[in-house]
matplotlib code that plots the C-alpha trace (Angstrom):
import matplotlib.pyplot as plt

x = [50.4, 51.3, 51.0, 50.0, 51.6, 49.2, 51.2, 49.2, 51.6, 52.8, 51.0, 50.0, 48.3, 45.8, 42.6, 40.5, 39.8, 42.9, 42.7, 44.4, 45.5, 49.4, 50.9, 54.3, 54.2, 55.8, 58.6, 60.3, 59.1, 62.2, 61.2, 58.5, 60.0, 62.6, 60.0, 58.1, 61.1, 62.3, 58.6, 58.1, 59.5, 63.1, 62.9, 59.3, 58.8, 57.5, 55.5, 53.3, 50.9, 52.2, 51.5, 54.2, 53.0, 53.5, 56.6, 58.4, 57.3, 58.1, 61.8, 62.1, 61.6, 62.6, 66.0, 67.0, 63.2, 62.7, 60.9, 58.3, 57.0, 54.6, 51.1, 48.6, 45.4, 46.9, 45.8, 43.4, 39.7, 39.7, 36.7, 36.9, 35.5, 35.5, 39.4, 40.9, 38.1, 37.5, 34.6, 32.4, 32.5, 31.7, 28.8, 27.3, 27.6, 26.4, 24.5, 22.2, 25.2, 28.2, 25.5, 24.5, 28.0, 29.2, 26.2, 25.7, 28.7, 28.7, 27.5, 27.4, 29.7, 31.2, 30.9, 33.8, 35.0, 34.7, 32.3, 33.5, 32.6, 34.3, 37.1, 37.3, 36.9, 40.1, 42.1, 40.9, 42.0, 45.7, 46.2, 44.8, 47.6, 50.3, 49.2, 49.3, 52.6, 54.7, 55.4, 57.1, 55.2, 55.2, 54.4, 54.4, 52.1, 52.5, 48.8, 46.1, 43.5, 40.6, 42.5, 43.2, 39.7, 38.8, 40.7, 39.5, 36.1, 37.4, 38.9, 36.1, 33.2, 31.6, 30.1, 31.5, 29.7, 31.0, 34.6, 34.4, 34.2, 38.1, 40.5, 43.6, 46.1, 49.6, 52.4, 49.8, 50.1, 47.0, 48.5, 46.0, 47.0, 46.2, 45.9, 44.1, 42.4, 40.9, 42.1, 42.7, 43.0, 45.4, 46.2, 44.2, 45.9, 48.7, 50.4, 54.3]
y = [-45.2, -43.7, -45.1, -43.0, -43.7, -42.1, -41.7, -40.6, -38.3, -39.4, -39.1, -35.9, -37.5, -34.4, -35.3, -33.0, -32.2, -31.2, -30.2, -26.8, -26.0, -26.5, -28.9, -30.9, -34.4, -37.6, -38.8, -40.6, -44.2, -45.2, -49.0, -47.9, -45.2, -47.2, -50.0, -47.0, -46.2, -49.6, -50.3, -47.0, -46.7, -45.3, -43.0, -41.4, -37.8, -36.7, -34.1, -33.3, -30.7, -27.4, -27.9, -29.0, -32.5, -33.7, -31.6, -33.2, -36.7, -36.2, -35.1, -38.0, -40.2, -38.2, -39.9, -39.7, -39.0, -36.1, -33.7, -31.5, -28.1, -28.6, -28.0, -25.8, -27.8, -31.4, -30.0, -31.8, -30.8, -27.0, -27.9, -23.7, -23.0, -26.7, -27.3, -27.7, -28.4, -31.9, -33.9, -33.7, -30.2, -29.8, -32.6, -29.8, -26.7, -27.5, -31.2, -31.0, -29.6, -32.4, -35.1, -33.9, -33.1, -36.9, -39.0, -37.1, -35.6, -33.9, -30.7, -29.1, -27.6, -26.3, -22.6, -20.7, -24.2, -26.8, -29.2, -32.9, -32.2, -28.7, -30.4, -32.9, -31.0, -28.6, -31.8, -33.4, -30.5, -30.5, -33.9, -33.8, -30.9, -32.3, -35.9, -33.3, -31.8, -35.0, -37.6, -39.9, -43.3, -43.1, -40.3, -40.2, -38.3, -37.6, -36.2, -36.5, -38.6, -36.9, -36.1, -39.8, -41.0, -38.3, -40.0, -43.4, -42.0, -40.7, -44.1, -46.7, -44.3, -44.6, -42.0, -40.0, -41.5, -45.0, -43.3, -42.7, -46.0, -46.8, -46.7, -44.8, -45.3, -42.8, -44.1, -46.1, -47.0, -46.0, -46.6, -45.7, -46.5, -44.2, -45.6, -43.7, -42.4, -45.2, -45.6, -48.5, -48.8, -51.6, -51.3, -49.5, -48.7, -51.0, -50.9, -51.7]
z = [60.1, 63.7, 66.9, 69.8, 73.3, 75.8, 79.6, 81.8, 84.1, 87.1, 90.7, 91.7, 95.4, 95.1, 97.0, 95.0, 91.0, 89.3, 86.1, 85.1, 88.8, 87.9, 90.5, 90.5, 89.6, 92.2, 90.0, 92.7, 91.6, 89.4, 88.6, 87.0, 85.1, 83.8, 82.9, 81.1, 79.3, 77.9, 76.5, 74.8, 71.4, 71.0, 68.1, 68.6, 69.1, 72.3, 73.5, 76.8, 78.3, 79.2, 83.0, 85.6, 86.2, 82.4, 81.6, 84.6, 83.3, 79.7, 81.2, 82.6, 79.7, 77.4, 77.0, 72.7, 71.6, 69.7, 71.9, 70.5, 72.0, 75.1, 73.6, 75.7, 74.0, 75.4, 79.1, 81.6, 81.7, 82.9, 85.9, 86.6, 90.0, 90.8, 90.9, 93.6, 95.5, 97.0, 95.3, 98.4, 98.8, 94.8, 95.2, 98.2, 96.4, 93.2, 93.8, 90.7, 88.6, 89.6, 89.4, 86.1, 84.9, 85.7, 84.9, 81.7, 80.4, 77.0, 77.1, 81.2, 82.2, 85.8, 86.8, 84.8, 83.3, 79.9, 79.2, 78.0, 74.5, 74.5, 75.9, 73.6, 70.5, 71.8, 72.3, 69.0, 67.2, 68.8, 67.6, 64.4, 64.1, 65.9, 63.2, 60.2, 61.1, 62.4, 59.5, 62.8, 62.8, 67.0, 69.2, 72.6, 74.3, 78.6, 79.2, 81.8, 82.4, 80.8, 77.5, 77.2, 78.2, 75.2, 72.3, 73.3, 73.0, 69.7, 68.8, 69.8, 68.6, 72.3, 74.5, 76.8, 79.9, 78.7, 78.2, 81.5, 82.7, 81.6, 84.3, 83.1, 86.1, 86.9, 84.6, 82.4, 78.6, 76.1, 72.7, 69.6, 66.1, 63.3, 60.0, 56.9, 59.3, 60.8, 64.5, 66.4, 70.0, 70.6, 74.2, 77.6, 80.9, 80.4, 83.8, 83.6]

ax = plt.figure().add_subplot(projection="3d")
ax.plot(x, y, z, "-o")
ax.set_aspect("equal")
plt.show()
C-alpha cells in the first residue's frame, strides 16, 4: 500500500497560464507551511517537479524526508505558445482553439504545446515508475495543479473535463492511496 501526498506548490500570483515558464514560488506564508509540515507524514520520501516553484517548496518541507531526485515528467501542462500569456489574450487569438481546449479537453492541444491526455499519460508513466522503484508506504509529491487534477482523473476513473471541475488550492493536500493497484482517493484540496 502507498499513500500519495499531492502539494500543490506554493503561490506563484502569475495572472496568466503558467505551466513550463519556470517562475519562483511565494514561500513567505510560514503558518501554513508549518501546518503542512506537521500533517504530512514524517518518514515519506519526497520528491517534486524540476521547476523553481516546486523545488523551493519541497525545501521547505523537506525537513527528515527522504528526498528523491526532482523528476522532469511531474511538470505542469506545457500550454507552448499559450504560457505566459493572460487568458484573455489566449481566448482572442485562438477563440475556437481555447474554447475547444477547455470545454473538451483530451486530445487539442495549444500551438507548440501538450494536450490533457498527452499530459497525463507522461505524468502516469512517472509515477507508475517512481511506485515501481520506491517500496516507502508514503510519498510526497509538491506538483502543480494540472498534474494533480491528472491522477485524480486517474484515481476516480472520471473524465478529464469533470477533473477539471476540482479546485486544487496553493499549499493544498490531494492524498491517493494505492493498493494492488486499486487507488483510492481519500482526501481533495485539503486546506491546512
Amino acid at each position: 500500500m502507498t499513500d500519495w501526498w499531492w502539494i500543490r506548490h506554493g503561490p506563484t500570483h502569475a495572472k496568466s497560464m503558467v505551466g513550463w515558464s519556470d517562475i519562483k514560488a511565494d514561500l513567505s506564508d510560514h503558518e501554513t507551511i508549518k501546518k503542512l509540515n506537521e500533517y504530512l507524514p514524517k518518514n515519506a520520501d519526497l520528491v517534486s517537479s524540476d521547476l523553481s516553484r516546486t523545488i523551493e517548496t519541497a525545501n521547505v518541507i523537506q525537513n527528515n524526508r527522504n528526498r528523491i531526485p526532482n523528476e522532469f515528467n511531474l511538470r505542469e501542462f506545457n500550454f507552448g505558445d499559450w504560457d505566459g500569456k493572460h487568458w484573455e489574450e489566449i481566448s482572442k487569438l485562438d477563440p475556437k482553439l481555447s474554447y475547444a481546449y477547455w470545454s473538451t479537453p483530451g486530445h487539442i492541444s495549444p500551438p507548440n504545446g501538450e494536450s490533457w491526455n498527452a499530459a497525463a499519460e507522461r505524468i502516469n508513466e512517472c509515477v507508475d515508475k517512481i511506485s515501481e522503484s520506491n517500496k516507502n508506504s508514503d510519498i510526497v509529491v509538491v506538483a502543480h495543479f494540472g498534474v494533480i487534477l491528472t491522477q485524480i482523473q486517474r484515481a476516480l476513473k472520471i473524465t478529464p473535463l469533470k477533473a477539471l471541475s476540482y479546485k486544487i488550492d496553493n499549499f493544498s493536500v490531494t492524498r491517493i492511496r494505492i493498493c494492488k493497484k486499486k487507488w483510492q482517493v481519500l482526501e481533495i484540496n485539503t486546506v491546512l
